[in-house]
C-alpha positions as CSV (number, residue, x, y, z in Angstrom):
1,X,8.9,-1.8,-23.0
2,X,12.3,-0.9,-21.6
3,X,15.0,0.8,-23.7
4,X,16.7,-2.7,-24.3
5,X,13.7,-4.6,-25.3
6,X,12.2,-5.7,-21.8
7,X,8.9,-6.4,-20.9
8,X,7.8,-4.8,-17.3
9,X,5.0,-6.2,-15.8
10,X,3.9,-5.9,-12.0
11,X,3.0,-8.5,-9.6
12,X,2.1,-7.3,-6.3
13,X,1.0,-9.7,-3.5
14,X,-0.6,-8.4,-0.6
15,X,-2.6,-9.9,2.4
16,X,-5.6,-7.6,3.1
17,X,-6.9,-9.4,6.0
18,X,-5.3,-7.8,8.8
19,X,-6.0,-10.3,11.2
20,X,-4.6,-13.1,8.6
21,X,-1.4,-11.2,7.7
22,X,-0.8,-10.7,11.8
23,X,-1.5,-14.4,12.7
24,X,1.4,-15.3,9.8
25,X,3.9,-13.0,11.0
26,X,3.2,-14.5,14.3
27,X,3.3,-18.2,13.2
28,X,6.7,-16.8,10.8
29,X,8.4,-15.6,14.1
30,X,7.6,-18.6,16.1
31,X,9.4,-20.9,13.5
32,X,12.3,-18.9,13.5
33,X,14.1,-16.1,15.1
34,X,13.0,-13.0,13.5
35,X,16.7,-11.8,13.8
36,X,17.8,-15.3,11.9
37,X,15.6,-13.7,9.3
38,X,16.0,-9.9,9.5
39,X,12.1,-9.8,9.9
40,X,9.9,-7.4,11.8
41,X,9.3,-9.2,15.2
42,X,6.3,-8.4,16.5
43,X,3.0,-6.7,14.5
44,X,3.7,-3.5,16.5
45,X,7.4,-3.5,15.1
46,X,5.7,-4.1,11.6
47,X,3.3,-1.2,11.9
48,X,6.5,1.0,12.8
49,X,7.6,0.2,9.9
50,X,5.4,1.0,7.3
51,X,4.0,4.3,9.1
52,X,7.8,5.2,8.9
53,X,7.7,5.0,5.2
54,X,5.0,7.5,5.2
55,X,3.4,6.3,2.4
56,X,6.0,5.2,0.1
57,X,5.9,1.8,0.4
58,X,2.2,1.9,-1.7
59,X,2.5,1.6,-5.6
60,X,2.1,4.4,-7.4
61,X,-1.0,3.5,-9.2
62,X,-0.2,6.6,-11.7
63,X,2.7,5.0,-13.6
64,X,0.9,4.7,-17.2
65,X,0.6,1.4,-19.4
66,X,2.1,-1.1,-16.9
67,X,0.6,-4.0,-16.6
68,X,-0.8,-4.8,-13.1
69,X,-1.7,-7.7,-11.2
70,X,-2.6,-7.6,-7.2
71,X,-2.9,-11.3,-6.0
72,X,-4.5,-11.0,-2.2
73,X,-2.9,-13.9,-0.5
74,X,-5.8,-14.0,2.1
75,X,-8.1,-14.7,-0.4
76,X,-6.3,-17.7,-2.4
77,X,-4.0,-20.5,-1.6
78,X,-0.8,-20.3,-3.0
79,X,-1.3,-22.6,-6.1
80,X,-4.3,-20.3,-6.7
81,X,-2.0,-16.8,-6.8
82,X,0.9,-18.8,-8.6
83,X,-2.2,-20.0,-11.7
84,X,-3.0,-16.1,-11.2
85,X,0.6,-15.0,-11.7
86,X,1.7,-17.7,-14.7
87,X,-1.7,-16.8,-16.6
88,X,-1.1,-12.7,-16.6
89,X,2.6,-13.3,-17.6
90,X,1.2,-15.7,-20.4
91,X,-1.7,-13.1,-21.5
92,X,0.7,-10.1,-21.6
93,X,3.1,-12.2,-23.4
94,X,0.9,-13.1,-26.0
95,X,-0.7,-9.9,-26.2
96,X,2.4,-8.4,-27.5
97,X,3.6,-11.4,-29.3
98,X,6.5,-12.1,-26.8
């Protein structure tokens, strides 16, 4: 709980299928211009990235008490992760009567 009352909960969505999260940033870029976008344009570009980040672009699984959901986007369809999603808001809500 935040100094003003808030409720923090995290929702991260990640695709751990390499080869899935590739062929989508492929089938992204040929839809539209990765520069129309200001998206990496190419997997290689992509992989630049994130090595440049070295590392801080992972959560910091550390942080106490904050409630956590990963939704892998390789693994469910999107009205599958959104169910995910609205039901852990709903069960932290109710958990502390919010």
């Amino acid at each position: 709980m935040t100094r003003h009352g808030a409720r923090v909960l995290l929702v991260e969505c990640v695709c751990a299928d390499e080869a899935t999260w590739r062929a989508r940033l492929e089938q992204r870029n040929a839809l539209q211009p990765p520069a129309a976008c200001h998206k990496p344009a190419s997997w290689a570009e992509l992989t630049s990235l994130i090595n440049s980040y070295e590392g801080c672009w992972a959560w910091n699984q550390a942080l106490p008490d904050l409630p956590q959901l990963r939704v892998d986007t390789a693994a469910v369809d999107i009205q599958a992760a959104v169910a995910m999603v609205v039901h852990f808001v709903a069960q932290q809500c109710s958990a502390t009567g919010q």
